[in-house]
Steps between C-alpha positions, in 0.01 A plus 500: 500500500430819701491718139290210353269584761491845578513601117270250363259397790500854664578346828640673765779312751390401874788371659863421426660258726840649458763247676238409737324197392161307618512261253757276251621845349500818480091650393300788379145537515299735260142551474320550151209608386198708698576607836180368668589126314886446415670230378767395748837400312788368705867478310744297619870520441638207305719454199390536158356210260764367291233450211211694351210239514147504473396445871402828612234712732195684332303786599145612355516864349167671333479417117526962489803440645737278300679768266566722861708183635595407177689853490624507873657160402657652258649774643686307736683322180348184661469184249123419392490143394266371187218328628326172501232448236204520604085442448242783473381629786789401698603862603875699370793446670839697513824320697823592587833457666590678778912552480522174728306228236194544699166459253193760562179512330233720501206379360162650405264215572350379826446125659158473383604599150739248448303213645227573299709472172669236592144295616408589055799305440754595208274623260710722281885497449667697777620816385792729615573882553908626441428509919276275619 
C-alpha cells in the first residue's frame, strides 16, 4: 500500500505505529496532495482480500492528469482493470489492484458532473475506454 501511495499519489508517510498500536492494528498515516490542504489517509494492517471485486475507493484526479497516473500505475506492474461502460459526460476512469485485491480508481469527473448526467437520464448507450 505504502508504494501505491507514495509512487502514485505522491504522498509522503506521517507516522508508523511500529509494534505500538492505538488502534485494532498496526497504522500509517500519509498526507497527499498540497501542503496547505492534504488529504489525510490512514492504513491499517489487515490481511489481504481473498478476491478481486468491484467494491473499491475512488479519488478525483484532473482530466490533464490521467495518462501521468495511468503511467505511475504502470510502473509499479500494478493490474488496471477494464472498466464499466459508461454514458457521455460521465468523466474517465482508470482502476486497479493493489498486490492485496484492493480496487482503486481515479476518476476525472466531479459530484456535480455525474449528477447532472445522471438527472438527463440514459440518453445514449454507455460507452467504454480499454481503462475506464
Amino acid at each position: 500500500m505504502e508504494q501505491i501511495l507514495v509512487s502514485v499519489f505522491n504522498a509522503r508517510r506521517v507516522y508508523d505505529s511500529g509494534a505500538e498500536t492505538y488502534s485494532l492494528s498496526k497504522e500509517r498515516f500519509y498526507l497527499v496532495g498540497k501542503a496547505e490542504d492534504p488529504v489525510w489517509i490512514a492504513v491499517m494492517e489487515g490481511e489481504p482480500l481473498p478476491t478481486r471485486t468491484y467494491n473499491h475507493i475512488a479519488f478525483k484526479i484532473d482530466d490533464g492528469d490521467f495518462e501521468e497516473y495511468l503511467e505511475r500505475i504502470r510502473r509499479l506492474g500494478l493490474s488496471v482493470r477494464e472498466g464499466r461502460p459508461r454514458v457521455e459526460g460521465e468523466g474517465s476512469s482508470i482502476y486497479f489492484y493493489g498486490d492485496d485485491n484492493h480496487l482503486f480508481e481515479l476518476h476525472t469527473g466531479t459530484l456535480a458532473d455525474r449528477l447532472d448526467r445522471y438527472a438527463r437520464g440514459r440518453t445514449t448507450a454507455p460507452a467504454a475506454k480499454a481503462s475506464e
